[in-house]
C-alpha positions in Angstrom: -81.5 -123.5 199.3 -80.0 -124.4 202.8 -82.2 -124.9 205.4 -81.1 -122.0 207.2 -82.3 -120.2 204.0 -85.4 -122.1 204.3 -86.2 -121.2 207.6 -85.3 -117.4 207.0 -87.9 -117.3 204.5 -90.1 -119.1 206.7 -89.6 -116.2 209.1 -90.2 -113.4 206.9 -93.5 -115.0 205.5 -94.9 -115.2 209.2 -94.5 -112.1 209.9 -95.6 -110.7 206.6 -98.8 -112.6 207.3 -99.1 -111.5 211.2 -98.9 -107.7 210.0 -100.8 -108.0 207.2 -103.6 -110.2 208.7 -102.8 -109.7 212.3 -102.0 -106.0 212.6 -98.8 -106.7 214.1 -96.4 -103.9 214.1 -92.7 -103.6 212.5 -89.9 -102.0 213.1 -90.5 -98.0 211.6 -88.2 -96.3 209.6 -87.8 -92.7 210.1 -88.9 -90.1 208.5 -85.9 -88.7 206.5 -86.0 -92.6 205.0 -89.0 -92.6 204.2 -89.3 -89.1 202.4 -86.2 -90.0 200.2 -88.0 -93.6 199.1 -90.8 -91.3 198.1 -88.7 -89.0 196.0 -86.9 -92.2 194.8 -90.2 -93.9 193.6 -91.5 -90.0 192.2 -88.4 -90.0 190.3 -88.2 -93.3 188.8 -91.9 -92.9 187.6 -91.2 -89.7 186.1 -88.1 -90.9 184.0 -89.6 -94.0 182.6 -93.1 -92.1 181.3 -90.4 -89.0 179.7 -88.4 -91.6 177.9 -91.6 -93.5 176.3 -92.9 -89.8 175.8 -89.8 -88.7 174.0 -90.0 -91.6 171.8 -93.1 -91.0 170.5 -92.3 -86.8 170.1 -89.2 -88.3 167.9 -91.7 -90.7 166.0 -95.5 -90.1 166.5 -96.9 -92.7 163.8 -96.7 -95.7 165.9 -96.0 -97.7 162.2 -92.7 -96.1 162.2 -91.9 -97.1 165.9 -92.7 -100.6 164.8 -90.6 -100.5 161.2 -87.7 -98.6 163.7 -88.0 -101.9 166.0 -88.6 -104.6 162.8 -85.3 -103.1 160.9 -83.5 -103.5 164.0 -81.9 -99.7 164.1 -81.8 -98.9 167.7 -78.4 -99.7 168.2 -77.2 -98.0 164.9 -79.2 -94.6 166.2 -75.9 -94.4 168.7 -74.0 -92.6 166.2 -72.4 -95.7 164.3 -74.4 -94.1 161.2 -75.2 -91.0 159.6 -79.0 -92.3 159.2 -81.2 -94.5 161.6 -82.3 -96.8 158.5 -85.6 -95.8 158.4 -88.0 -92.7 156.4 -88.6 -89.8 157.7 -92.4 -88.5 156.5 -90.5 -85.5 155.4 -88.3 -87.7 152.8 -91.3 -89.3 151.6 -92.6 -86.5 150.9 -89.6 -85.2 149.2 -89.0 -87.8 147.3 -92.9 -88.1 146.0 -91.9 -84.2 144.6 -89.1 -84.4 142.6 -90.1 -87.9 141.1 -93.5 -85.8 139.9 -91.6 -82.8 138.9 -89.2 -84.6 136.5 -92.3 -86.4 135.2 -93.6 -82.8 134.3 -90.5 -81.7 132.5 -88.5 -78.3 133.0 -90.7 -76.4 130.8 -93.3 -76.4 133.1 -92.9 -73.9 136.6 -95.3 -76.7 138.6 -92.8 -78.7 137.8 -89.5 -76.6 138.6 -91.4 -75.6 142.6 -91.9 -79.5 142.7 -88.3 -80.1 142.7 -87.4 -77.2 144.9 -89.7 -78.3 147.2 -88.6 -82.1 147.0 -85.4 -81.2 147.5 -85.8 -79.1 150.4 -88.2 -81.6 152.1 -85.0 -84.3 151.7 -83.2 -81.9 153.4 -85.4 -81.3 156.1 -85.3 -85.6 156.6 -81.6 -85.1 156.6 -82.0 -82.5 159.7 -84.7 -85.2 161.5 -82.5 -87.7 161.1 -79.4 -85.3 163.0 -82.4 -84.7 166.1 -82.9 -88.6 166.1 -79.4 -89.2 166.7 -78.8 -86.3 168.9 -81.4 -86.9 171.3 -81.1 -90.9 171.7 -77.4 -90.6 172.7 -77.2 -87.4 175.0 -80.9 -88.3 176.6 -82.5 -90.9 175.9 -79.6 -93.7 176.6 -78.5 -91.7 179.3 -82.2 -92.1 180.9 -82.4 -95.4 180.2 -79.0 -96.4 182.0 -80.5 -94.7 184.7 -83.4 -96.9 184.6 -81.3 -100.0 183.9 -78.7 -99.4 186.3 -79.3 -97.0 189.1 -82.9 -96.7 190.1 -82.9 -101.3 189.3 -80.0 -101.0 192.1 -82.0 -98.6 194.6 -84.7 -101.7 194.5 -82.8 -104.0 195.0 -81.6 -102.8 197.8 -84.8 -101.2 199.1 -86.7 -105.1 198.7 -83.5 -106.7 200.1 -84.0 -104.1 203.4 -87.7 -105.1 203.7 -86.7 -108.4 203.8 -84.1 -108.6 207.0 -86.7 -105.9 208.3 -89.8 -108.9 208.2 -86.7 -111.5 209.5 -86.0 -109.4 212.4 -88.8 -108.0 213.6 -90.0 -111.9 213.4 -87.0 -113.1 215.5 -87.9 -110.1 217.8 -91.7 -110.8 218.6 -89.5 -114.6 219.4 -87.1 -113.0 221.7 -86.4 -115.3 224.7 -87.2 -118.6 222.4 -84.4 -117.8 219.9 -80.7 -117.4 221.0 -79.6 -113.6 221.5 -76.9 -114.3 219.0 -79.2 -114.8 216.5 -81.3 -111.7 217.1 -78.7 -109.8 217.0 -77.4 -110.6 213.6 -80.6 -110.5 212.6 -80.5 -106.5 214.0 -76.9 -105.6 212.2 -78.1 -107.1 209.0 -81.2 -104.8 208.8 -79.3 -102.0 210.1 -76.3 -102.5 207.6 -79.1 -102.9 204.4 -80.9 -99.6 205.8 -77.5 -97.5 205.5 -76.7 -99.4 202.2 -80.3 -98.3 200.5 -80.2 -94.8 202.5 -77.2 -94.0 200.9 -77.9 -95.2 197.0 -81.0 -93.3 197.3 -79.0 -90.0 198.5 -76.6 -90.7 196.3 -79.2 -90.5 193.2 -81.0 -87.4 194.5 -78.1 -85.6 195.5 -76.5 -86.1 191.8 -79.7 -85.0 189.9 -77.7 -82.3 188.0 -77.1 -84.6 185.9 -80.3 -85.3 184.4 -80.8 -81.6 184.1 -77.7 -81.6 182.2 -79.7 -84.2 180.0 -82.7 -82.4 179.7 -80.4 -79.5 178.5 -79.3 -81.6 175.8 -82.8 -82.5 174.7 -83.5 -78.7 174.6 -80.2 -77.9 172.6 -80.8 -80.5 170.1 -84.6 -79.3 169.5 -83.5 -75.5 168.7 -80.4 -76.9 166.5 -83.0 -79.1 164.5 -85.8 -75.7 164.5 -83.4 -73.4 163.6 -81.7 -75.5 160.6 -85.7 -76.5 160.0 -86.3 -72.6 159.6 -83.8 -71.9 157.7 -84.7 -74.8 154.5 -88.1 -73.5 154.8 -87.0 -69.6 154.6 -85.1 -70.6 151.5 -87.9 -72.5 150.0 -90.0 -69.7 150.3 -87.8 -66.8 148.7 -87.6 -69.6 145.6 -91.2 -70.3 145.9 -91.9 -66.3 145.5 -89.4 -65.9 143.1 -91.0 -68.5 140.9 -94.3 -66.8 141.7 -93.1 -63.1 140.6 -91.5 -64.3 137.2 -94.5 -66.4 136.3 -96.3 -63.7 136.6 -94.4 -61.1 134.9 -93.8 -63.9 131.5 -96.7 -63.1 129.3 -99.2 -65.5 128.8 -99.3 -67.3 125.4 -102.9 -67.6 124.4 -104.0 -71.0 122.5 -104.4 -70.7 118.8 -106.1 -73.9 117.5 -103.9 -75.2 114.1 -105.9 -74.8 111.0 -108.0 -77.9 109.7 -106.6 -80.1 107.3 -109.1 -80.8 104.5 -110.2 -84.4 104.4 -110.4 -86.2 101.2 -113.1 -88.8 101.6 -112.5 -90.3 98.1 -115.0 -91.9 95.6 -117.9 -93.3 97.2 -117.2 -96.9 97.8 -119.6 -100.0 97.1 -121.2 -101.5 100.2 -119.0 -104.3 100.1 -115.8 -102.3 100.0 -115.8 -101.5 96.1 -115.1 -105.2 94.9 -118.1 -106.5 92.7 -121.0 -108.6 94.0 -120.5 -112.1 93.1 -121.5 -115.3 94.0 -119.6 -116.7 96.7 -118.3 -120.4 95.2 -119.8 -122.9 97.9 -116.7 -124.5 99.9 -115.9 -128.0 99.6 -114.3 -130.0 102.5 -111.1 -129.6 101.4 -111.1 -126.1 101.0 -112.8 -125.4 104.2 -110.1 -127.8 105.9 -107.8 -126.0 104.5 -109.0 -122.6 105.6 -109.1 -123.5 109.3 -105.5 -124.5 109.0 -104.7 -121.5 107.4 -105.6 -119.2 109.7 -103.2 -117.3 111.8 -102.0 -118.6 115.0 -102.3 -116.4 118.0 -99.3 -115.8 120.1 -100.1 -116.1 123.9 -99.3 -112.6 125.0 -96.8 -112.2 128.4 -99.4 -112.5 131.6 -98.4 -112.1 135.0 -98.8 -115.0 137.5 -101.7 -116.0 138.9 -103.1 -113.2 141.7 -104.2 -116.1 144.0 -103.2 -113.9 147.4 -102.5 -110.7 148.0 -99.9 -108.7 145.4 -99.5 -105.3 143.7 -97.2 -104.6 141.0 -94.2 -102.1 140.5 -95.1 -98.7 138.4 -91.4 -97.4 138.8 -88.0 -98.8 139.5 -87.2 -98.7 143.4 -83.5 -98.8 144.7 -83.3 -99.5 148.3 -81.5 -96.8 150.4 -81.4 -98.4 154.0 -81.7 -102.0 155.2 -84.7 -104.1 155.0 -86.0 -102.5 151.7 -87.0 -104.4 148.8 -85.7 -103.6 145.6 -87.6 -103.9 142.2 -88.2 -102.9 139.0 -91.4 -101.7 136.5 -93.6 -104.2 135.7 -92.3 -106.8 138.5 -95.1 -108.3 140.6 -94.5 -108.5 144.4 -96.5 -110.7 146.7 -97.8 -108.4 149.8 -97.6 -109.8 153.0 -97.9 -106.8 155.3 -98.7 -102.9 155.6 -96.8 -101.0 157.8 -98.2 -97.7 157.5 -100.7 -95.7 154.8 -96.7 -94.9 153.2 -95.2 -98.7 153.2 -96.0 -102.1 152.4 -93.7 -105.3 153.4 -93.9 -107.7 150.5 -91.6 -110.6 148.9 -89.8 -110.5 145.5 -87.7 -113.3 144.0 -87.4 -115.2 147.5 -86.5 -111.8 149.0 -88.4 -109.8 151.8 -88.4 -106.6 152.2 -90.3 -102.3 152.5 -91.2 -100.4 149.8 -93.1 -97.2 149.4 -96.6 -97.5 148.5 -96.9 -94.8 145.7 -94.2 -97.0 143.3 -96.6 -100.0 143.0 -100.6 -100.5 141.5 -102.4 -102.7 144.2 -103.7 -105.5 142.0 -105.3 -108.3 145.1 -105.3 -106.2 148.5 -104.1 -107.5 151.8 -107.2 -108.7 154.1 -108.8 -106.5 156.5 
C-alpha cells in the first residue's frame, strides 16, 4: 500500500474512533438514502432466509441435503439431466413395493396392489424430480445471482461510501491544517460514491418485478407437480377399488385339509436297530489306528471374512441407477463406513465406495453410535 493509502486509512480510523468514542458527528445522509439502504438490507435478508427455506421445502430430511451435496448434483439439477442423482422418498418407497409384490407372485391380489402402488409411487419420484429441476433454475439460481451479484455489488459500494464519508469528514474537522485541494477531493469522492450506491440500490428496488416473476415461477411449478401428483394418486385409487370390488365379489375357497396318509411303522425293531447283540471284538492298535484314519474328512464349508469392523451383507442384487451408488450382488459382504439416512448406508465393496438402500442388505457388525 502507498503511503498515501496508508495515511487515508489512517484518516478514516481517527475518525471512526472520535465518533465512536468521542461523539463526534459525520456528515448525514438524507433521508430518501437512508430509507432505500433499509429496504436494501430488508430485502437482502429476506432473499437469503427464502432460498435456504426453499431448499429445505424441496428436501426436508436434512440426510438427503447432505447425499445432494456428497454426490455432487447441484450443478446437474440445471437441466443438464433428467434426474438430480439422488432418491426421492417416494422412489424408495416404490421400489420397496414392487420388489415385495413380485416376491408374492400374481396369484395373490396383495401382491398385484403392491405393484400398482410401486409403480405409481416411481412415478410420483419421476414428477419430484420435474419440481426439483423446475424450481432450482427459474428460482432458486435466479435468487442466488441476486445474492451473488447484485445485493454483493450494492455492499460494496455502500462500505466503499462509508469509507470516503469517515476520510472526509476527518479532513473536514482538519480544515485549515490540510490543503483545500485535498478537502475537496476528498468532498467529490464521497459525493460521487453516494450517487454511485444511491443509484444501485434504486436500480434493485425499482426492478423488483422481477423477483415476483420468480416467485411466480415457484408457484407454477408447485401446482404442475400437485396436479400431475393428483392425478397418479386418482389413478391408483380407481385400481385400488377396483381390486377391492373383484376381491370381494370372487368367492372364497374354504381350506379342506388333504386326507392322512396311513403310516406304516413296520416290525418292531430291536433296541440296537435289529442287528443281534454280540460281543464287540476288543480293538487292537492297529485297528483303532486304522479307524481314525478312516474317518471322513470334513470339508471347510465357504465362511465370510472376518466381521472385525462394521459390515452388513447383501440379501438381493442391487444395480446402481445414479452416481455414487454401490453396486453388489446376494451374498456379497460390504464393509459400512457411514449411514446417511434411516434409507441409505455408504459402504465399500471390492475397493469401491459407494450408497446403497438399506432394505437390500442384513446388518451383520453395526456402525458405532
Amino acid at each position: 500500500m502507498s503511503v498515501a493509502g496508508l495515511k487515508k486509512q489512517f484518516y478514516k480510523a481517527s475518525q471512526l474512533v472520535s465518533e465512536k468514542v468521542g461523539g463526534a458527528e459525520g456528515t448525514k445522509l438524507d433521508d430518501d438514502f437512508k430509507e432505500m439502504e433499509k429496504k436494501v438490507d430488508v430485502t437482502s435478508k429476506a432473499v437469503a432466509e427464502v432460498l435456504v427455506r426453499t431448499i429445505e421445502y424441496l428436501q426436508p430430511n436434512p440426510a438427503s441435503r447432505a447425499k445432494l451435496t456428497m454426490l455432487n448434483t447441484v450443478s446437474k439439477i440445471r437441466g443438464q439431466v433428467k434426474s438430480p442423482g439422488y432418491p426421492q422418498s417416494e422412489g424408495l418407497l416404490g421400489e420397496s413395493m414392487i420388489r415385495h409384490g413380485k416376491e408374492l407372485g400374481g396369484e395373490s391380489n396383495f401382491g398385484d396392489a403392491l405393484l400398482d402402488a410401486g409403480e405409481s409411487m416411481k412415478r410420483l419420484a419421476e414428477v419430484k424430480d420435474s419440481l426439483d429441476i423446475e424450481v432450482k433454475q427459474n428460482f432458486i439460481d435466479p435468487l442466488q445471482n441476486l445474492c451473488d451479484k447484485d445485493l454483493k455489488e450494492i455492499q460494496h459500494h455502500l462500505k466503499k461510501l462509508e469509507g470516503r464519508r469517515l476520510d472526509f469528514d476527518y479532513k473536514k474537522k482538519r480544515q485549515g491544517k490540510i490543503p483545500d485541494e485535498e478537502l475537496r477531493q476528498a468532498l467529490e469522492k464521497f459525493e460521487e460514491s453516494k450517487e454511485v450506491a444511491e443509484t444501485s440500490m434504486h436500480n434493485l428496488l425499482e426492478t423488483d418485478v422481477e423477483q415476483v416473476s420468480q416467485l411466480s415461477a415457484l408457484v407454477d411449478a408447485q401446482l404442475d407437480y400437485h396436479r400431475q401428483a393428483m392425478q397418479i394418486l386418482e389413478e391408483l385409487a380407481d385400481k385400488l377399488k377396483r381390486r377391492v370390488r373383484e376381491a370381494s365379489s370372487r368367492p372364497r375357497r374354504e381350506y379342506k385339509p388333504k386326507p392322512r396318509e396311513p403310516y406304516d411303522l413296520g416290525e418292531p425293531e430291536q433296541s440296537n436297530g435289529g442287528f443281534p447283540c454280540a460281543p464287540a471284538p476288543k480293538a487292537t492298535a492297529a485297528s483303532s489306528s486304522f479307524r481314525s484314519s478312516d474317518k471322513p474328512i470334513r470339508t471347510p464349508s465357504r465362511s465370510m471374512p472376518p466381521l472385525d469392523q462394521p459390515s452388513c451383507k447383501a440379501l438381493y442384487d442391487f444395480e446402481p441407477e445414479n452416481d455414487g451408488e454401490l453396486g453388489f450382488h446376494e451374498g456379497d459382504v460390504i464393509t459400512l463406513t457411514n449411514q446417511i439416512d434411516e434409507n441409505w448406508y455408504e459402504g465399500m465393496l471390492h475397493g469401491q465406495s459407494g450408497f446403497f438402500p438399506l432394505s437390500y442388505v442384513e446388518v451383520l457388525v453395526p456402525l458405532p453410535q
